[in-house]
TIDO-177404 format. One record per residue: x, y, z of N, C-alpha, C in turn; residue in one letter. Coordinates in pm, whole numbers, plus 32768, in hexadecimal, padded with zeros to 4 digits. Each point is the difference from the previous one (the first is absolute). Example, Ala and Ser with C-alpha at 12.3 -4.5 7.8 and 13.67 -1.06 7.14 Angstrom:
2
85277DC7830C7FA780778000805A80788000a
7FDD80697FB88052807780067FB3806D8049s
//
This chain:
134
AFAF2C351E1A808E7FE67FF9803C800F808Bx
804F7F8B8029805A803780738050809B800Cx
8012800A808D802B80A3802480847FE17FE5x
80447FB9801E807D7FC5800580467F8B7FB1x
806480107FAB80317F717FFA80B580008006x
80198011809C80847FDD803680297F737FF6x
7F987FB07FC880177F6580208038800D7F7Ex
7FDA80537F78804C7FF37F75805680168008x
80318083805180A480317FF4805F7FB8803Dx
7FC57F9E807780497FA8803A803F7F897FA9x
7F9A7FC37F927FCC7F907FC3809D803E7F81x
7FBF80687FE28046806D7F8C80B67FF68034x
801B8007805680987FF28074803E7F847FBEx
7FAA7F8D8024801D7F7E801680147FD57F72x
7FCD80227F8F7FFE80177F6D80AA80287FC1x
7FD980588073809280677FA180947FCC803Bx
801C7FBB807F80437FCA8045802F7F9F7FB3x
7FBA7FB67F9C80407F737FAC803280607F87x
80667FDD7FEE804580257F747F9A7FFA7FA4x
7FF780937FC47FC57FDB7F4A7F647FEF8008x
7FBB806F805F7F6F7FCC7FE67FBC807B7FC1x
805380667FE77FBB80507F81803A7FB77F8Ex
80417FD77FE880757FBF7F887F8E7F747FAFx
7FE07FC5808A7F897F707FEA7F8B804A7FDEx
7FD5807B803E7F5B80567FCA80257FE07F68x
804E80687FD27FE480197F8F804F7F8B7FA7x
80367FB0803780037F4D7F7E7F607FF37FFFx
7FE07FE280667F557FBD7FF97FB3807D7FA6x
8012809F80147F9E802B7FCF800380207F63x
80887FE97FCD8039800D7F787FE37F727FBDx
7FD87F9F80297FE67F7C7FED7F6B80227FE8x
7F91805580157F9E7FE680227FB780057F69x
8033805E7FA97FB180237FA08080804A7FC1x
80027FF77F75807280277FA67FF180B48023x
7F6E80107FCC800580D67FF2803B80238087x
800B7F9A806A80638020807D809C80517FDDx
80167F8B7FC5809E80417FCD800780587FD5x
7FAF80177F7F8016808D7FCF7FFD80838059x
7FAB8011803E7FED8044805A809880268065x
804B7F968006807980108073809F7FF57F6Fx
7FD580197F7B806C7FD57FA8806B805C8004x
7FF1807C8035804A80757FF98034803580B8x
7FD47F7E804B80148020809680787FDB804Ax
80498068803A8062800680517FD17FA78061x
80197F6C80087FC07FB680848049803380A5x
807680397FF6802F802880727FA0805A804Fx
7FF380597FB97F94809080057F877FAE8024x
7FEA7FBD7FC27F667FB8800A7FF87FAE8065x
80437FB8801E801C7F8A80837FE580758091x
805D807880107FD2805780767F8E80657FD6x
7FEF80187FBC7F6A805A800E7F8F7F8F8014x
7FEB7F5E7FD57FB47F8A802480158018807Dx
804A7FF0804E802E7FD180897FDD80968066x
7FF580537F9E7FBD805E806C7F7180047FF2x
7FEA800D7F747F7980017FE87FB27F958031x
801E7FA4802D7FAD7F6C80317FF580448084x
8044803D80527FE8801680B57FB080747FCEx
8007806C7FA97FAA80677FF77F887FEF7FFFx
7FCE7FA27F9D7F867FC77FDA7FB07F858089x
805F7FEA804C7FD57FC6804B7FB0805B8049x
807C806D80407FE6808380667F6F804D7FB4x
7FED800B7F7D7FB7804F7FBF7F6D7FAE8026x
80017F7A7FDD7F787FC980267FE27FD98068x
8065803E80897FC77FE680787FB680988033x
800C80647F897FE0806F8004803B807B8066x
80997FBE7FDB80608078804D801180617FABx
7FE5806480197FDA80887FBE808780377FCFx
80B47FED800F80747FF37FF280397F907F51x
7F6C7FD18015802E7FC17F947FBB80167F73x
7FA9803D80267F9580497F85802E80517F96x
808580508026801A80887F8C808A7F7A7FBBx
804F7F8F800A804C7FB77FC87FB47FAF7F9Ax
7F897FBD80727FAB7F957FA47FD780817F89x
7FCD804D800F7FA980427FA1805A80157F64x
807D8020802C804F80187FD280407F947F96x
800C7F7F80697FE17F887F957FAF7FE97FADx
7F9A800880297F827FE47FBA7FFC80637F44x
803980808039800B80607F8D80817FC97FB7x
804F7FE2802080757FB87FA07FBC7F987FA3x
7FB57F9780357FD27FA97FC37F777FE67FB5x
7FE2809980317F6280137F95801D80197F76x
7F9D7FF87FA980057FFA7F7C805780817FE0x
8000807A8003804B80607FEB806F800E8049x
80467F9480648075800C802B808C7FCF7FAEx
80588005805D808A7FDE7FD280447F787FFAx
7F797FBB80377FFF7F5D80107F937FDC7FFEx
7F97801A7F827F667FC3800B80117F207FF2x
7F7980078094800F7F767FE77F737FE0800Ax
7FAA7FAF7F687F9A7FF2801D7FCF7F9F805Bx
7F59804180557FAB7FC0805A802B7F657FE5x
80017FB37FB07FE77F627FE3809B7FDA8040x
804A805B7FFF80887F9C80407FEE802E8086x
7FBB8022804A8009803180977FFE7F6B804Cx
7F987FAC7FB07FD57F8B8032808F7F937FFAx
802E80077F9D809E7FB780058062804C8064x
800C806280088028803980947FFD7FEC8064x
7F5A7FDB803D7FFC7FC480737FE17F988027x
7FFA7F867F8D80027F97800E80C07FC07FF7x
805580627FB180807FE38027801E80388063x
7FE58069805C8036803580877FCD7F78804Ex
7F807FF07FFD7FFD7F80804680367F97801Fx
801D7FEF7F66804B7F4D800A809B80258045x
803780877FD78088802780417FF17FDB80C1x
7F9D805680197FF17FE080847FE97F7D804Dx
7FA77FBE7FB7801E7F5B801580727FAD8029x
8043803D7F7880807FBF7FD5802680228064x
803580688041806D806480757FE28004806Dx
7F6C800F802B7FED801880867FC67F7C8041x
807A7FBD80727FF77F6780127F6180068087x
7FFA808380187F8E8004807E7F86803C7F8Ex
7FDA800A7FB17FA07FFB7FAF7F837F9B8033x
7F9B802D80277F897FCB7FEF7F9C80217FAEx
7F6B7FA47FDF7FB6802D7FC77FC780AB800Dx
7FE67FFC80847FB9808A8040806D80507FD9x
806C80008017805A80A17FBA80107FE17F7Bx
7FF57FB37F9E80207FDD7FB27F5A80257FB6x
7FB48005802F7F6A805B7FE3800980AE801Fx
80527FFB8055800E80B38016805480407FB0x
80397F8E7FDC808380567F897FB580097F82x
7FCE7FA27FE07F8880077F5C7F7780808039x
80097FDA80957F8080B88018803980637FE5x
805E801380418069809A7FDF802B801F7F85x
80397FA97FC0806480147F8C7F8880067F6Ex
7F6B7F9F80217F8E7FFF7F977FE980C8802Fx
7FE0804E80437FC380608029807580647FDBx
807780097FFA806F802F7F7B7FE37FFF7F8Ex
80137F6B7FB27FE47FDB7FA47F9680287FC9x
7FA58026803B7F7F801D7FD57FF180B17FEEx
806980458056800D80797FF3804280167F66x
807B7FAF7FF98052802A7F947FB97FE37F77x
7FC57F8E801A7F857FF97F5F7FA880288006x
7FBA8066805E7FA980727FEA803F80617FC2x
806B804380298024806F7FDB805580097F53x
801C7F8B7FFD80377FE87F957FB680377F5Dx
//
């Protein structure tokens, strides 16, 4: 895995700069599969729109293995494991980061293939944390 991925948080900037690109995540990721919704039927989207928007640079910072970001991610990760306060099963992780993707597409007009492969490295190596622990 890369040591670094400043090119995400940059990429991650350019995302958040266009109106409405946590707002577009979750159209695409609520679109993806119905047990989606349920999952978000009881969700304050305000609340949810800024803890996304932090949690996306965390998880970035977390899989470039900045050690600052380890006791938040972890922390996520325990919200959303099976015994948390927001369990979300392993099988929707994959609609997650195939909609963070298409969001970033959509938003970030300097998007190339090659960062556009580092964002599915980083964000798969999350993803892959949170449906382990789950």
């Amino acid at each position: 895995m890369s040591s670094g991925y400043d090119d995400l948080q940059v990429s991650y900037g350019r995302c958040l700069r266009t109106r409405g690109f946590i707002g577009r995540f979750y159209e695409i990721l609520l679109s993806r599969d119905p047990g989606l919704a349920l999952l978000f039927a009881t969700t304050d989207f305000q609340k949810q729109h800024m803890a996304l928007r932090r949690g996306i640079s965390l998880a970035i910072s977390w899989a470039a293995g900045d050690g600052m970001a380890k006791r938040p991610v972890d922390e996520m990760i325990r919200v959303h494991a099976r015994t948390g306060r927001a369990p979300v099963p392993p099988e929707y992780y994959a609609y997650w980061l195939d909609s963070l993707l298409q969001a970033v597409r959509e938003r970030d007009d300097q998007l190339t293939p090659e960062l556009e492969a580092r964002w599915r490295e980083a964000m798969s190596a999350v993803t892959h944390a949170f449906a382990v622990a789950y």
